[in-house]
Structure formats: structure tokens, C-alpha cells
N, C-alpha and C positions, 0 to 999 in steps of 0.2 A: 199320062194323066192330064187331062184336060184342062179342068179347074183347079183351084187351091182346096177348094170346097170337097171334091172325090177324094185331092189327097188328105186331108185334114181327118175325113173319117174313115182313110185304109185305117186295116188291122195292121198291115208291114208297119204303122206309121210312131205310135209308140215302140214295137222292138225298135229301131232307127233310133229314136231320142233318146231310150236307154241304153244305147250301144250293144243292145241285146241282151242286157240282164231282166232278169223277171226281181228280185229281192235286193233290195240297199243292201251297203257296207256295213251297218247299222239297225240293231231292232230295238232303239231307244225312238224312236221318230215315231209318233200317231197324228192321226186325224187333228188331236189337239194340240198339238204338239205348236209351239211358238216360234217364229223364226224371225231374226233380223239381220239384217248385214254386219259382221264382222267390223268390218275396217271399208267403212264408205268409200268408195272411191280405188279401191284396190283392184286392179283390172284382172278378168278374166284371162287363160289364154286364149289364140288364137281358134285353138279346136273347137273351144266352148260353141257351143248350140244355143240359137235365137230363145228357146225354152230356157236356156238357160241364164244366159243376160236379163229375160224377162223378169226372172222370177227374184233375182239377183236386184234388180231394178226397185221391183214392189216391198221388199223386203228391208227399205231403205228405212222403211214403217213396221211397227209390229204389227206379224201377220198370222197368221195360224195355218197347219197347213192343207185344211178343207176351203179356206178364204183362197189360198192360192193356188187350189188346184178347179175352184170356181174359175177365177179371174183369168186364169190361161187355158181354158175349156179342155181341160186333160183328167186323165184317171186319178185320184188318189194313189193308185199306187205307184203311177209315173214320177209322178212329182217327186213324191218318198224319194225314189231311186236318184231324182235330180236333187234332191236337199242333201239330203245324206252324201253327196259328192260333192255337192257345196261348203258341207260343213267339214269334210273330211281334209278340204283343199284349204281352209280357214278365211274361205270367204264370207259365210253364215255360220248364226251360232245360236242354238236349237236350245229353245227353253221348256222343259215340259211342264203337262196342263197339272191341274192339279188333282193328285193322287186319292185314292180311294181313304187313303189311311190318317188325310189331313181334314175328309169332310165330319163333321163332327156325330156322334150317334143320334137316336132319335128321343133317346132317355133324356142325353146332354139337351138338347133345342127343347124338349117340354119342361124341365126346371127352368131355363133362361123363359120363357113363353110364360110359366108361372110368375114365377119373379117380378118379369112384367105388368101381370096385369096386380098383382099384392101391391104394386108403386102407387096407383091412382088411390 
């Protein structure tokens, strides 16, 4: 491979970062899913992958994990496979977004919206 750029966009190049899994350890992790560093400063090992330190890195901030699979120009589902092994190792700690059953109905939001306008 000549460039970083050929290897960057092989197909070999995500198997390699997920050590050849397709699916996380975990099916709690989505797209919304929130992530932060565990315990800042707690080191990787040795094995760990540059993707991996990266994400490990950005994560020092709350990050979501569509923001950080932007930021390290990787798959969505790469990343999964790298959080999910982050968190499993308790370097990251995965907050999920929020659920379908906390967004309030459409009846609830037209009473409050009524409500509303009876104040003026």
C-alpha cells in the first residue's frame, strides 16, 4: 500500500481494527448512544489501536457515538465494536440517548401547548 490514503479506505482496514469481529460485546451501544471516559487518564494497553486511543482521547468530553464515528472517519458500526470494548475494559462509560418511552405523547404536549396559550 502506497499511501495512508489506499489504506485508509481498504475494505481489510476496519476487519484489522475490529480484530475481526463484525458485532460488539454489547447491543446496549446506538448511534445515540453517549460516551465518556471512565477514569481519565487510565491507560490503554499496549495492544490497544491508534482508533482506539483516538476515541479514548475525544471521549474525555461527552460525545455521542455518531459524533465519534464522524470525528475518526470510520463506520458506525466500527466504532460500536471499539466502544463496546472500551466500555467493557472500563475505560468508557456509555450513557444511553433517550428512549422512546421518556418522549412525552402528543395528547400530553397539546394540553401543556393549551395551557400555554389560557396563561396570556
Amino acid at each position: 500500500m502506497s499511501s495512508q490514503g489506499e489504506y485508509r479506505d481498504s475494505a481489510l482496514r476496519p476487519f484489522v481494527i475490529t480484530k475481526g469481529r463484525s458485532r460488539p460485546s454489547r447491543n446496549t451501544i446506538g448511534m445515540d448512544t453517549l460516551l465518556v471516559a471512565a477514569t481519565p487518564g487510565k491507560p490503554l494497553p499496549v495492544s490497544a489501536g491508534r482508533e482506539e486511543r483516538a476515541l479514548l482521547r475525544m471521549c474525555e468530553q461527552l460525545l455521542s457515538l455518531a459524533e465519534a464515528a464522524a470525528h475518526l472517519g470510520l463506520p458506525v458500526s466500527v466504532v460500536t465494536v471499539l466502544a463496546s470494548d472500551l466500555v467493557d475494559s472500563g475505560h468508557l462509560t456509555a450513557r444511553s440517548g433517550i428512549g422512546a418511552e421518556t418522549i412525552p405523547s402528543h395528547k400530553l404536549l397539546e394540553e401543556v401547548l393549551n395551557g400555554l396559550r389560557r396563561l396570556r
